[in-house]
C-alpha positions in Angstrom: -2.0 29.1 -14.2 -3.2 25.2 -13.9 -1.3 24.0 -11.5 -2.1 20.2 -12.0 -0.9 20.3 -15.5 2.8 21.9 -14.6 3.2 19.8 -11.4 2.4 16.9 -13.3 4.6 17.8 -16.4 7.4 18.8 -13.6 6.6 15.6 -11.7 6.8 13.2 -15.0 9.9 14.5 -16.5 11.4 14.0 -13.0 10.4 10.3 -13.1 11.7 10.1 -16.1 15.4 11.4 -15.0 15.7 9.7 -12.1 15.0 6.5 -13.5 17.5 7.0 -16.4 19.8 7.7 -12.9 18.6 4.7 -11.1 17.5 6.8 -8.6 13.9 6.7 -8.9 13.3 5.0 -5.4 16.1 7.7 -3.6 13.4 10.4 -5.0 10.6 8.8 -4.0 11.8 8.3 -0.2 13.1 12.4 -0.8 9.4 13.7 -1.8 8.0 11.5 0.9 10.2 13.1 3.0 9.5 16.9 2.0 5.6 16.6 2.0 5.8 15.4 5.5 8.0 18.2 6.5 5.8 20.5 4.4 2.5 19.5 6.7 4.3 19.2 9.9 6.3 22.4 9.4 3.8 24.9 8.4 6.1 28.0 8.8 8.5 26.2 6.0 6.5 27.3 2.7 6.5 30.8 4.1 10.3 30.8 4.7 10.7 29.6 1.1 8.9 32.9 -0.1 11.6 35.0 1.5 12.7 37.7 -0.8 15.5 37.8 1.0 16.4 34.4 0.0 19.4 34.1 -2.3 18.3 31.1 -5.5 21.5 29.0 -3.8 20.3 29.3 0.3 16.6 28.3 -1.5 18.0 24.7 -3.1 19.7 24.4 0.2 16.9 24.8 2.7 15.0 22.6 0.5 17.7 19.9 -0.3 18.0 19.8 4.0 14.8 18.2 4.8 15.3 15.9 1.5 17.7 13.1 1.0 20.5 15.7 -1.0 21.1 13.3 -4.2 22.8 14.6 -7.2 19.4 14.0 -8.6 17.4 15.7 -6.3 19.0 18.7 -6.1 19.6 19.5 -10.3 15.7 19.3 -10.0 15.2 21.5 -6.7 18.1 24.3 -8.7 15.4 24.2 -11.9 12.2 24.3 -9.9 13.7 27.6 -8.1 15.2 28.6 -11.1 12.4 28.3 -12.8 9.9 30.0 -10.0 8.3 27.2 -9.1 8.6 26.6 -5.6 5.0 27.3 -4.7 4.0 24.5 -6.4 7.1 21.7 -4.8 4.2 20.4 -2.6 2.1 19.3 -5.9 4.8 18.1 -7.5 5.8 15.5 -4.6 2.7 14.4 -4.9 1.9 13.7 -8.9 5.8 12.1 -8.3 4.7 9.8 -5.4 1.7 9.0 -7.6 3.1 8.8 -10.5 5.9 6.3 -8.6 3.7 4.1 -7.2 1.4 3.4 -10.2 4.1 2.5 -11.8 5.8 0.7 -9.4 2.9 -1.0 -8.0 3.6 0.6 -4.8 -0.5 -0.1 -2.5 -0.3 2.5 -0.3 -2.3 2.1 3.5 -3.1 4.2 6.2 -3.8 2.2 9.1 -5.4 4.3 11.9 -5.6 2.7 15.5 -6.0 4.9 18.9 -2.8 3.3 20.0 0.5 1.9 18.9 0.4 -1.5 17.2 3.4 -3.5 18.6 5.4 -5.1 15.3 3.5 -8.8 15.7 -0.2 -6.8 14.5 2.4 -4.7 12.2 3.4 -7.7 10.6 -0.1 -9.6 10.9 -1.8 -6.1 8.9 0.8 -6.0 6.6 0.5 -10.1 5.7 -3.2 -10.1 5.4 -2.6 -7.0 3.0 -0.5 -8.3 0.7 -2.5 -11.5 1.0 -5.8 -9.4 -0.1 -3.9 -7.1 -2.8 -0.9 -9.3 -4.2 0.8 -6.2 -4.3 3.7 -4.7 -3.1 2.1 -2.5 0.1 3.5 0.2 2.0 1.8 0.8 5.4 1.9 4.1 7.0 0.2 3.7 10.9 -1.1 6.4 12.6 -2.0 7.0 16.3 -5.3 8.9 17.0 -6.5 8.4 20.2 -10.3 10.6 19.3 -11.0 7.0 17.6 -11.6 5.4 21.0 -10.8 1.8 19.7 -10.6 -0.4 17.0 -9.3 1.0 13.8 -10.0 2.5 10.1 -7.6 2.1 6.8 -7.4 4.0 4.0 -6.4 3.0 0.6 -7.1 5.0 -2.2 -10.2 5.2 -2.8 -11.6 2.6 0.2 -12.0 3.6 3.9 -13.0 1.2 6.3 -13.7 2.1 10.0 -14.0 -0.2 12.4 -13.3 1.7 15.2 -15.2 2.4 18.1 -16.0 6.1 17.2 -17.1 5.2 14.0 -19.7 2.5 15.2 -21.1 5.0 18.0 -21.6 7.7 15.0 -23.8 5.0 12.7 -25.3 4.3 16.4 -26.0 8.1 16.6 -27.3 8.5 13.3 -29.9 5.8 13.3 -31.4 7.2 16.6 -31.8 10.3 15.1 -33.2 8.8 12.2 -35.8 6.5 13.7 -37.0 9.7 16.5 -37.5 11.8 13.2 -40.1 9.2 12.1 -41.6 9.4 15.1 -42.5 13.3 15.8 
């Protein structure tokens, strides 16, 4: 089974109803919302494989963590009608792909090892749209193991600036240069 060609298929023809519902944003913010609980609830996919689970208690455990739009849950009753549920996760994310391409939707992760009061919020998200002329959509993370500073991911780009970073490109060059000289 190729599961990129079905969850894209799946994922399409989901854009494709939801915008003829006007409801392609209310998705978006629902599979946003279901592949965060999917990674920060790692028990939740095995739940879902219950074989004690009734098809109707399935569309309702997954419609709970979701944003319960007529929309949404027609396409969670086909996906567990259809025996797809193992592949929801893949799904979300040709959707939230396939959403943002078309919506021109620049999505950032903005790392820093603390929390950015809203002035640097704003000031990030300024000199973003400055740089892309798009629309952006920031998602800030807190990971203290950086030290300092920060790193941003978009697509394909990563930039680190932070202080772990610059004392790993520190690290690497010492070894470098002491392999030259043994």
């Amino acid at each position: 089974m190729n599961t990129g060609i079905i969850s894209a298929r799946y994922a399409r023809a989901l854009l494709a109803y939801a915008m003829e519902q006007g409801a392609e944003d209310a998705v978006y913010d629902s599979m946003k919302s279901l592949v965060r609980t999917l990674h920060e609830v790692k028990e939740f996919p095995v739940i879902l494989r219950n074989p004690g689970l009734r098809p109707s208690e399935r569309v309702d455990l997954i419609c709970s963590v979701m944003e319960p739009s007529p929309v949404i849950r027609r396409f969670v009753r086909l996906v567990v009608k259809m025996e797809r549920v193992d592949m929801l996760i893949f799904i979300a994310y040709e959707y939230i792909s396939l959403y943002r391409e078309r919506k021109g939707v620049y999505a950032v992760r903005f790392i820093t090892a603390s929390p950015l009061d809203d002035n640097a919020r704003s000031a990030v998200e300024r000199l973003l749209e400055r740089k892309e002329a798009k629309r952006i959509e920031v998602e800030y993370v807190v990971d203290e193991s950086i030290i300092g500073g920060f790193r941003m991911e978009a697509s394909s780009r990563r930039v680190d600036a932070s202080v772990e970073g610059q004392l790993r490109r520190i690290r690497k060059e010492i070894l470098k240069t002491n392999r030259k000289l043994v």
